[in-house]
One Martini backbone bead per residue (centre of mass of N, CA, C, O) as a GRO file, in nm:
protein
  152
    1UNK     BB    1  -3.476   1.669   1.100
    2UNK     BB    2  -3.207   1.647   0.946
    3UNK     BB    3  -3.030   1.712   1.192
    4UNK     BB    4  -3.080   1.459   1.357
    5UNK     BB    5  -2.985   1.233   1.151
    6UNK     BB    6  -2.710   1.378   1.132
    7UNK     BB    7  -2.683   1.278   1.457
    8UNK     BB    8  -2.686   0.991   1.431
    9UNK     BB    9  -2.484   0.925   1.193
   10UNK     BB   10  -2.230   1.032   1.351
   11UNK     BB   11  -2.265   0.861   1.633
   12UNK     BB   12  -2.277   0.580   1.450
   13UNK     BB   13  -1.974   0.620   1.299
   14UNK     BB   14  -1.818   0.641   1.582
   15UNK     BB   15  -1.897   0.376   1.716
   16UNK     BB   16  -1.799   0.183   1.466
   17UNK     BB   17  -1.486   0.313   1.499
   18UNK     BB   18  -1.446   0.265   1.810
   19UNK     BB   19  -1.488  -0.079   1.784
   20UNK     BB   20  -1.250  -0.112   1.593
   21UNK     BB   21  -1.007   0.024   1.734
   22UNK     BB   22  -1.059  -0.174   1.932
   23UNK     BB   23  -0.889  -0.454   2.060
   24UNK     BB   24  -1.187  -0.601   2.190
   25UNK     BB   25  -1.381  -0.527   1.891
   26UNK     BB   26  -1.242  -0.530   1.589
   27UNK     BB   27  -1.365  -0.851   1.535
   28UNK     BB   28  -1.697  -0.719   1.479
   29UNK     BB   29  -1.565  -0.534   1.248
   30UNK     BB   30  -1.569  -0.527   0.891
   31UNK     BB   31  -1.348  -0.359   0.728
   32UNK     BB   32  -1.509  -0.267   0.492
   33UNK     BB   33  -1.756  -0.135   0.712
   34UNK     BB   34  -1.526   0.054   0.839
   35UNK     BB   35  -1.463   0.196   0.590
   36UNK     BB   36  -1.707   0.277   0.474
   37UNK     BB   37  -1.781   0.486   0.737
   38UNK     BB   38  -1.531   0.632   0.709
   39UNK     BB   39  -1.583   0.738   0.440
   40UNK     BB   40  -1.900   0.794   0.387
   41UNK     BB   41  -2.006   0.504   0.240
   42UNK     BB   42  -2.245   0.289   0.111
   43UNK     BB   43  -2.275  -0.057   0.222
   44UNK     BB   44  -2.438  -0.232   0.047
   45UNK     BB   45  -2.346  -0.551   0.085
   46UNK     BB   46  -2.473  -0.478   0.352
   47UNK     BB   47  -2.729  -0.626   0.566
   48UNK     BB   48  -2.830  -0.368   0.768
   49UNK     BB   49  -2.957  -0.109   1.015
   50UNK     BB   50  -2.695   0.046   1.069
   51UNK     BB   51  -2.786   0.242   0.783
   52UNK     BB   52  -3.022   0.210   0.619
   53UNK     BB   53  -3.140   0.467   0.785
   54UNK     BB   54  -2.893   0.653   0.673
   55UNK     BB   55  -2.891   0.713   0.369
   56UNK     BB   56  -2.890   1.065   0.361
   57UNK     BB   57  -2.582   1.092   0.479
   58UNK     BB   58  -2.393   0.989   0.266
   59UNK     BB   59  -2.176   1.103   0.053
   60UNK     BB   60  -2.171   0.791  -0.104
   61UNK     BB   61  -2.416   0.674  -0.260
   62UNK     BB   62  -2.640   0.421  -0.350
   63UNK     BB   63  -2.627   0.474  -0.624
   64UNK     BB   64  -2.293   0.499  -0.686
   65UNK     BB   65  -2.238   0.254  -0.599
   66UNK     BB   66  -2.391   0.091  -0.766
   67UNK     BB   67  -2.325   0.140  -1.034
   68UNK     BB   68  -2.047   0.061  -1.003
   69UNK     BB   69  -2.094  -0.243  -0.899
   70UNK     BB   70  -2.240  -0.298  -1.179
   71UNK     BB   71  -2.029  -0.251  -1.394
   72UNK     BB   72  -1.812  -0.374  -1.324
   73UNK     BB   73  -1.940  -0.683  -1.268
   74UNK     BB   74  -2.031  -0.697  -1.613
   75UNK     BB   75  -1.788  -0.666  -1.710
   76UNK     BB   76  -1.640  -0.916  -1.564
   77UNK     BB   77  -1.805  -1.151  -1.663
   78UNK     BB   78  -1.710  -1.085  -1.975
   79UNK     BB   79  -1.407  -1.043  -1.954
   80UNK     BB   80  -1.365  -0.714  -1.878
   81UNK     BB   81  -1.103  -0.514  -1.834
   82UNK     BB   82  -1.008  -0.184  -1.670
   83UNK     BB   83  -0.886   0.080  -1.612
   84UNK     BB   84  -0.903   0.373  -1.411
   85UNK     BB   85  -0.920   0.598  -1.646
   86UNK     BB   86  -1.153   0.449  -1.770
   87UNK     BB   87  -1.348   0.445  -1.551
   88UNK     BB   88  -1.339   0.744  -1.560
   89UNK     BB   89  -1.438   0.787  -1.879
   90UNK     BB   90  -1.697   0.677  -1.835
   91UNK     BB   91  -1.802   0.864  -1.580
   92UNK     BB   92  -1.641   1.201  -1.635
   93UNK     BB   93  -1.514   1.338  -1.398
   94UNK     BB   94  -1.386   1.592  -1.571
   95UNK     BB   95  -1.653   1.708  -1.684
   96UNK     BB   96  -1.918   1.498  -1.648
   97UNK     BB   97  -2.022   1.362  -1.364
   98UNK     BB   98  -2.181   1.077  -1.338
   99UNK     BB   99  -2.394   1.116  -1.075
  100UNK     BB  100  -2.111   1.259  -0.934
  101UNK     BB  101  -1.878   1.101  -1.002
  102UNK     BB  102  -1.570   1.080  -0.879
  103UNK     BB  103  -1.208   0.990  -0.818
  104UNK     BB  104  -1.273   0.919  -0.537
  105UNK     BB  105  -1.547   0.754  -0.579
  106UNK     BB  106  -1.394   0.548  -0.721
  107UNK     BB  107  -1.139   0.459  -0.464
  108UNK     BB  108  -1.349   0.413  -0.247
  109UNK     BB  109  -1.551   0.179  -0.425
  110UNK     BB  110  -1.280  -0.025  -0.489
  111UNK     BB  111  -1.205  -0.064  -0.214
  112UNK     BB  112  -1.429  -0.192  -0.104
  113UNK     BB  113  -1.434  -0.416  -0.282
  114UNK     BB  114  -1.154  -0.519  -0.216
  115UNK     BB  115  -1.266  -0.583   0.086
  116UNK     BB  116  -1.479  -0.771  -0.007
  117UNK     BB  117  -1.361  -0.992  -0.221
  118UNK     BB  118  -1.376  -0.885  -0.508
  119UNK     BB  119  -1.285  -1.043  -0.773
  120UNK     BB  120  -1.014  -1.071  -0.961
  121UNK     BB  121  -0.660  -1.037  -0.998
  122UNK     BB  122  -0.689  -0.930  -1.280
  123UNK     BB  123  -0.867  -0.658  -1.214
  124UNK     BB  124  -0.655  -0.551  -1.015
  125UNK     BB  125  -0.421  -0.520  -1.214
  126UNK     BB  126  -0.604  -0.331  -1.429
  127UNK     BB  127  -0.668  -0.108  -1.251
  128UNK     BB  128  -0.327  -0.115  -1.153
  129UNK     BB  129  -0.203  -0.036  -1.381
  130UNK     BB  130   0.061   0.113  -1.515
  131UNK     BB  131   0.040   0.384  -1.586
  132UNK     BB  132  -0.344   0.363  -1.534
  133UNK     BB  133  -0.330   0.580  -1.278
  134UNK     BB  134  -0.345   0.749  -0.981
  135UNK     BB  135  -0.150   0.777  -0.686
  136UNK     BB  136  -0.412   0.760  -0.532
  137UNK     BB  137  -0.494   0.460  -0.624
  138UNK     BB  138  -0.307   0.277  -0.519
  139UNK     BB  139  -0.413   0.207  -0.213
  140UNK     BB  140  -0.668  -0.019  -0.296
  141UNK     BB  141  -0.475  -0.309  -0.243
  142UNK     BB  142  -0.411  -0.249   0.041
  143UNK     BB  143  -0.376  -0.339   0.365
  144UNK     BB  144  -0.526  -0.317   0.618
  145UNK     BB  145  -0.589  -0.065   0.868
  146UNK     BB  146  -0.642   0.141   1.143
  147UNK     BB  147  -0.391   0.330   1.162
  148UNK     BB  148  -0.531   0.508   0.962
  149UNK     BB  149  -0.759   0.591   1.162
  150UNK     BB  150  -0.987   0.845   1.278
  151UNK     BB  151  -1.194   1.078   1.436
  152UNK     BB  152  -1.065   1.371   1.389
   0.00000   0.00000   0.00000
């Protein structure tokens, strides 16, 4: 039964990113919900039925997402601003991590947020802050781009 889930939820992962890619149906699917597919990460903030039921296929859960995005948005009420290293070393990255929370997937879903224009600017600049993320955390606040998603 596994096995048959995990093939409709990449079929349906195909279909959405192959409508995203067509330059005639591209503006059907928002970049935010299109991003979180091709990462196979939880698109939690979309009220969706195309996802809901593919939850146990997400590489990045629902979970996940979720503690992610309830912390942040937390501590952001507060106008506590955290760098992506603090970030880090909340979630134990390196060492015993969080919910199993690593610094990709927290690239992944602070990536989402950003496309989701959650939070305010001093947020995201706080969080890539200069020597305060990794090299490749650097691309969380880039505009969307389609030309960088691939199929295969």
């Amino acid at each position: 039964m596994k096995e048959i889930g995990k093939a409709i939820f990449n079929l349906q992962r195909f279909q959405i990113l192959q409508t995203k890619l067509n330059p005639a149906t591209s503006n059907l699917i928002p970049n935010d919900y299109a991003y979180a597919w091709y990462q196979k990460l939880y698109p939690l903030l979309e009220e969706n039925n195309l996802h809901e039921d593919l939850q146990p296929y997400f590489s990045v859960t629902k979970e996940q997402v979720d503690e992610i995005t309830n912390y942040a948005d937390s501590e952001w009420l507060k106008k506590k601003y955290y760098n992506f290293y603090e970030y880090e070393k909340h979630y134990e990255c390196r060492t015993n991590p969080v919910m199993g929370i690593s610094r990709s997937t927290l690239i992944s879903v602070f990536r989402y947020m950003f496309l989701r224009d959650s939070f305010d600017q001093e947020f995201w600049d706080k969080l890539l802050e200069p020597m305060q993320h990794p090299i490749e955390a650097s691309g969380i606040t880039r505009d969307f781009d389609i030309s960088y998603m691939y199929l295969i």
